[in-house]
SELUMTI-686259 format. One record per residue (C-alpha): residue number from 0; residue in one letter; z, x, y. Coordinates in Angstrom, 2 decimals, decimal comma. Example, Ala and Ser with C-alpha at 12.3 -4.5 7.8 and 13.67 -1.06 7.14 Angstrom:
! SELUMTI-686259
   num   residuo         Z         X         Y
     0         a      7,80     12,30     -4,50
     1         s      7,14     13,67     -1,06
END
This chain:
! SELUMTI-686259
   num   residuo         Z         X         Y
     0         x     23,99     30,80    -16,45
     1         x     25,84     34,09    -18,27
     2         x     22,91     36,20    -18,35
     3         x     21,45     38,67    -15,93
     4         x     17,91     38,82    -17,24
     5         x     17,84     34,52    -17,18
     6         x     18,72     34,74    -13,89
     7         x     16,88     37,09    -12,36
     8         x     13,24     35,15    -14,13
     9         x     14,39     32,04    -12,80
    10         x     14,81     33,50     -9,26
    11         x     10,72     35,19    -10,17
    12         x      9,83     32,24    -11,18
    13         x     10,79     30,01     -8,09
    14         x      9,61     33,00     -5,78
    15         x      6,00     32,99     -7,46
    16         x      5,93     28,57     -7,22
    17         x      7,66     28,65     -3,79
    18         x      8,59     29,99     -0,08
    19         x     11,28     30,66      1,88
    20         x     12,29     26,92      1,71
    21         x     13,13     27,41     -1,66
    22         x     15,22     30,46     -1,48
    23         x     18,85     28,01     -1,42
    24         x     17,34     26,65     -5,35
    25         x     17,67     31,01     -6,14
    26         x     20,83     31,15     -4,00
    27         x     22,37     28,31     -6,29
    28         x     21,23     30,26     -9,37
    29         x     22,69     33,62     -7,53
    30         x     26,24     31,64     -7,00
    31         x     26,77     29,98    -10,55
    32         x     25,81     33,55    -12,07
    33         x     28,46     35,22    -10,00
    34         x     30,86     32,44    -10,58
    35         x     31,84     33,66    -13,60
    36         x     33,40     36,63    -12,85
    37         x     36,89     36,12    -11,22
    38         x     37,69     39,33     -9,76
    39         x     36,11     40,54     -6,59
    40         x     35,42     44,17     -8,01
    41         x     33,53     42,42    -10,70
    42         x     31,47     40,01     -8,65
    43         x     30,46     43,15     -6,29
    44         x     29,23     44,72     -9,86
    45         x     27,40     41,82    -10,30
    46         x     25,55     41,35     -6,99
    47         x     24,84     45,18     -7,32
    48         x     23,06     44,38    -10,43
    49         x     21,37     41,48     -9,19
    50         x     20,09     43,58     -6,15
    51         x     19,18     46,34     -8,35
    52         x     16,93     43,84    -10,93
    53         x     15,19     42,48     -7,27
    54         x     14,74     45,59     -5,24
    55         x     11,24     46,20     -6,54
    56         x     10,60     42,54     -5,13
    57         x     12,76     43,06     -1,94
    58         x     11,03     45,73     -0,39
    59         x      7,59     44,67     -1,82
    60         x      4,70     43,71      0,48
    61         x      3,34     41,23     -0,93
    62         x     -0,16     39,37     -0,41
    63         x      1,13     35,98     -0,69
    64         x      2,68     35,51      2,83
    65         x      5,01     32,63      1,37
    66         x      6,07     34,84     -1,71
    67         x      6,71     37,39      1,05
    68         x      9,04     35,02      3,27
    69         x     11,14     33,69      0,31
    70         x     12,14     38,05     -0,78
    71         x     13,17     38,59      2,82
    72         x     14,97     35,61      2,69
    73         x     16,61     36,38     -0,23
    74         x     17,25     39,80      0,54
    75         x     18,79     38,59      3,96
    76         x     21,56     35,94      1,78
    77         x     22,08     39,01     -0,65
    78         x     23,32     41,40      1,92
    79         x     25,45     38,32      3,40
    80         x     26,83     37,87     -0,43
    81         x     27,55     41,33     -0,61
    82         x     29,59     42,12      2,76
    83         x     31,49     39,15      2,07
    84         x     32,41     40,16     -1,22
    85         x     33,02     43,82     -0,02
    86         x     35,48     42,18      2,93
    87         x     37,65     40,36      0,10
    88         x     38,37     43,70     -1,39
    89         x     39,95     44,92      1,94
END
């Protein structure tokens, strides 16, 4: 999956139909989108981006409880994605 914007409705989509269980189906989706970039710079671009497209989900709180579990779930395996990548560059 090449494209930002199909990514990030895919990872919508699963958060809208699912829960916190299904938050390793959007980590999959997270990892083959990153996957193409080689160099660590440009995957920390990337996972900047993908944070950016999410944040208005992230922080949101939202009335579906399991909708609710599955951002902070996310959000928690973003900021793990994103330290590691930042520790490669070092």
């Amino acid at each position: 999956m090449s494209d930002l914007i199909q990514c990030i409705g895919h990872i919508r989509t699963i958060a809208a139909n699912g829960d916190a269980q299904h938050v390793d189906q959007a980590a999959q989706l997270i990892s083959d989108y990153l996957s193409q970039f080689l160099q660590p710079r440009d995957r920390l671009t990337a996972i900047r981006q993908i944070e950016s497209k999410l944040e208005p989900y992230l922080g949101y709180h939202h009335c579906n409880p399991q909708v609710k579990a599955f951002y902070v779930t996310l959000s928690e395996y973003l900021d793990q994605i994103h330290m590691t990548i930042q520790i490669n560059l070092h």
